[in-house]
N, C-alpha and C positions, 0 to 999 in steps of 0.2 A: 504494500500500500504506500501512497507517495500524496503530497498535498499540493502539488503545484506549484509548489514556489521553488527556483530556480538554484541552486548552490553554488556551481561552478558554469561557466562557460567552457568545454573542456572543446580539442583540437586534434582530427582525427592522423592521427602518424602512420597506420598500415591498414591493409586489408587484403587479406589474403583468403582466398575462394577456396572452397572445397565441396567435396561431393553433395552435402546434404546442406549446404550453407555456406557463410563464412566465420572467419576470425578476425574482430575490427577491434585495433589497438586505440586507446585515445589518451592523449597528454591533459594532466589536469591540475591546477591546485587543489585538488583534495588532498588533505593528511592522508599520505599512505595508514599511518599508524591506526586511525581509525577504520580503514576498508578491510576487511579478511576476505580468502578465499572463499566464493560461496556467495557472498553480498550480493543485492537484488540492487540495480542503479537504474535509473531514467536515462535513457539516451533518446531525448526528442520526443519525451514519451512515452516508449516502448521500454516496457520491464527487460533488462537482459540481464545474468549474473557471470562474475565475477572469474573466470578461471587463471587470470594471472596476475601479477602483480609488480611493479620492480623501479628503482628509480628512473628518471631521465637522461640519457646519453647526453643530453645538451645543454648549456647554462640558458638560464632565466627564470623566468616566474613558475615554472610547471614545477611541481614537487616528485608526479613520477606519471609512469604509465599503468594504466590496466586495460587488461583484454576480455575481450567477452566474445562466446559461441553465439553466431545467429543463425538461427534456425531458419528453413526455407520457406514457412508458413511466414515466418517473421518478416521476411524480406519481400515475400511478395505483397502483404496486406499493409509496411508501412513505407517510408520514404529511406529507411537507411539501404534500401540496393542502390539507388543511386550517390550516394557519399564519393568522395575524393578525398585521397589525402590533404591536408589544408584545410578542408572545411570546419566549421564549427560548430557544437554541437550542444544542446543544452543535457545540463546532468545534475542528477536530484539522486540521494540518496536516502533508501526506503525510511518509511516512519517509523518511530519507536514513542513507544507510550510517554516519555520525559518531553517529547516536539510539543511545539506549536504547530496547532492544525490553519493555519495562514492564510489557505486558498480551501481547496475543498477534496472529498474524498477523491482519488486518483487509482485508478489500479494496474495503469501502466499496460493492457491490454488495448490496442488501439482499432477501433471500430473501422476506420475508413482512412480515405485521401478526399482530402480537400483543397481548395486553392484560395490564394487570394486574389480579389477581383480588385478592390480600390483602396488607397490609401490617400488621406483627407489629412491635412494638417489643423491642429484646433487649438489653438493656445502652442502651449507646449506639450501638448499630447499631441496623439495620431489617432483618427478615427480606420478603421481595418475591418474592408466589409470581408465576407468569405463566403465561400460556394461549398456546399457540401453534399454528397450524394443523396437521391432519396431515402435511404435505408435509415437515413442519420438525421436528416428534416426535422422525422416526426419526434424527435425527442429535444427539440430546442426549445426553449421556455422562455418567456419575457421576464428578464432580472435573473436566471438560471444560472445553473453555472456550465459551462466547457474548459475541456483540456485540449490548447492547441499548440502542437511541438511540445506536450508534456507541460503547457505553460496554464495555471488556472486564471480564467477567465469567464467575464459578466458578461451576459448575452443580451442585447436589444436590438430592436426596430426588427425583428421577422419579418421575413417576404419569402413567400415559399423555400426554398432552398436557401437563400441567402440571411446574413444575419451580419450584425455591427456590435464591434466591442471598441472599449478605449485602451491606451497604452499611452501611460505616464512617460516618462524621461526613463524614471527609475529600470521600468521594465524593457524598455529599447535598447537603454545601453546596454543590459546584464543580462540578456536574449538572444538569442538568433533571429529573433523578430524581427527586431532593430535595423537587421542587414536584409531583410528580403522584400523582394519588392511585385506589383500585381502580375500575377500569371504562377509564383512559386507556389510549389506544392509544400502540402502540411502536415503532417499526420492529426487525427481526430480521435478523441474517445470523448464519447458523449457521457452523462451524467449518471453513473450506476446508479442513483435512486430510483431515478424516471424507469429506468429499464427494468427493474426489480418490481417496480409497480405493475409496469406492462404484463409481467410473466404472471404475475400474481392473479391481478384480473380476468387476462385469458384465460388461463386457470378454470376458474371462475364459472365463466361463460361456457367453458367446454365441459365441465362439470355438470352445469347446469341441464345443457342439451342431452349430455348420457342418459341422465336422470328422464328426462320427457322421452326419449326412446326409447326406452326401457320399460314404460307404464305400461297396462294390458290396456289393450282395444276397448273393454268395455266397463272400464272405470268408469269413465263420463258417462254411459247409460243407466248404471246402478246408482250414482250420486241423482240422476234426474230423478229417477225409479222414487227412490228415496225421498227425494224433495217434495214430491208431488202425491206423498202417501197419505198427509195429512189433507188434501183435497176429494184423495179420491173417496175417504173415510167420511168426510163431510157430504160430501153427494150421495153416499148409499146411506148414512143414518135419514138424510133428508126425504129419500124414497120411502124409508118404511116410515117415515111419520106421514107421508100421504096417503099410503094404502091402509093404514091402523084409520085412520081418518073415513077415509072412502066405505071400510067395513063398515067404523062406529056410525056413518050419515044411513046406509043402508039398514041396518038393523033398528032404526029411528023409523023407519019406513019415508026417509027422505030420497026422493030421487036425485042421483048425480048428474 
């Protein structure tokens, strides 16, 4: 679990392919001291973990490298197949119960690719509309949250597919956001609430259907049967007080 909020800008150094995936090294400030073998990191997003670790070959700001397996699901459903060496990457290291939840829940599983279509300057923010597949639409919310390039963000103005967030200074510099401009691709994961409510309800609804399929044929006839029993009892007690009647006028020697 990850909460969107950014830790390192990290800087991708290798990548090397293989049969079921690759191996993408990235240069970072993070304390090595604090990453172990095994750790679950954000890269853009996508939860990947940790198989190596070691310092930097190079002087400067980077404290070391770590690597991580990606998986070929991984590569096809987010944007790190396309990566280069150089590029830069955003990276978040998973939560732990002593964090600050800062942005919102994250699970580093990314739903789609998306793009962005316009960037607006506004003050000294940037307004950042984005296009995102159908599949991802439907779980956009007004005042919501979204995870884009693993970054948490507040969603307004919906227009079918499209949607508008802001990005302070704070977040452009210390982003990849900062540096991309209309037409780049994104990675998306939409809001696990919304989606956990979805399965819930359906749920629900498909539940519901087994259940009326499942009923005999002639329940609804036996419920009417039933409803209508205290009428029919009304009409036959009503018949013999007419013929008790018809006797009684008869043996009066009244004609009917």
């Amino acid at each position: 679990m990850f909460t969107g909020i950014i830790e390192d800008l990290g800087t991708v150094e290798g990548i090397k392919r293989t049969d079921k995936g690759a191996l993408l090294s990235f240069g970072t400030t993070l304390p090595l001291k604090r990453v172990s073998i095994g750790d679950s990191i954000a890269v853009n997003g996508a939860c990947l973990t940790v198989v190596k670790k070691g310092r930097a070959g190079r002087r400067g700001k980077i404290a070391g490298v770590i690597a991580m397996d990606v998986s070929a699901e991984t590569l096809r459903r987010t944007t790190l197949d396309a990566l280069a060496v150089g590029d830069r990457v955003n990276l978040e290291r998973c939560l732990t119960l002593d964090k600050l939840l800062g942005g919102h829940l994250v699970s580093g599983h990314v739903d789609g690719v998306g793009r962005i279509v316009a960037i607006t300057p506004e003050g000294d923010s940037k307004l950042y509309t984005f296009e995102v597949p159908p599949a991802q639409a439907r779980y956009l919310v007004e005042k919501g949250s979204v995870a884009i390039d693993g970054v948490s963000l507040t969603v307004f103005s919906i227009t079918g597919r499209r949607f508008s967030v802001a990005l302070i200074p704070h977040t452009l510099k210390l982003t990849t956001l900062g540096r991309k401009g209309p037409g780049a691709a994104v990675n998306v994961e939409s809001d696990m609430l919304v989606k956990y409510v979805e399965r819930i309800l359906a749920g629900r609804s498909n539940g519901a259907a087994h259940k009326a399929s499942r009923r005999p044929t002639g329940t609804a006839i036996v419920k009417i049967a039933l409803a209508n029993k205290p009428a029919i009892a009304d009409k036959s007690a009503s018949a013999n007080k007419t013929a008790s009647a018809s006797l009684s006028a008869r043996g009066r020697g009244v004609s009917s």
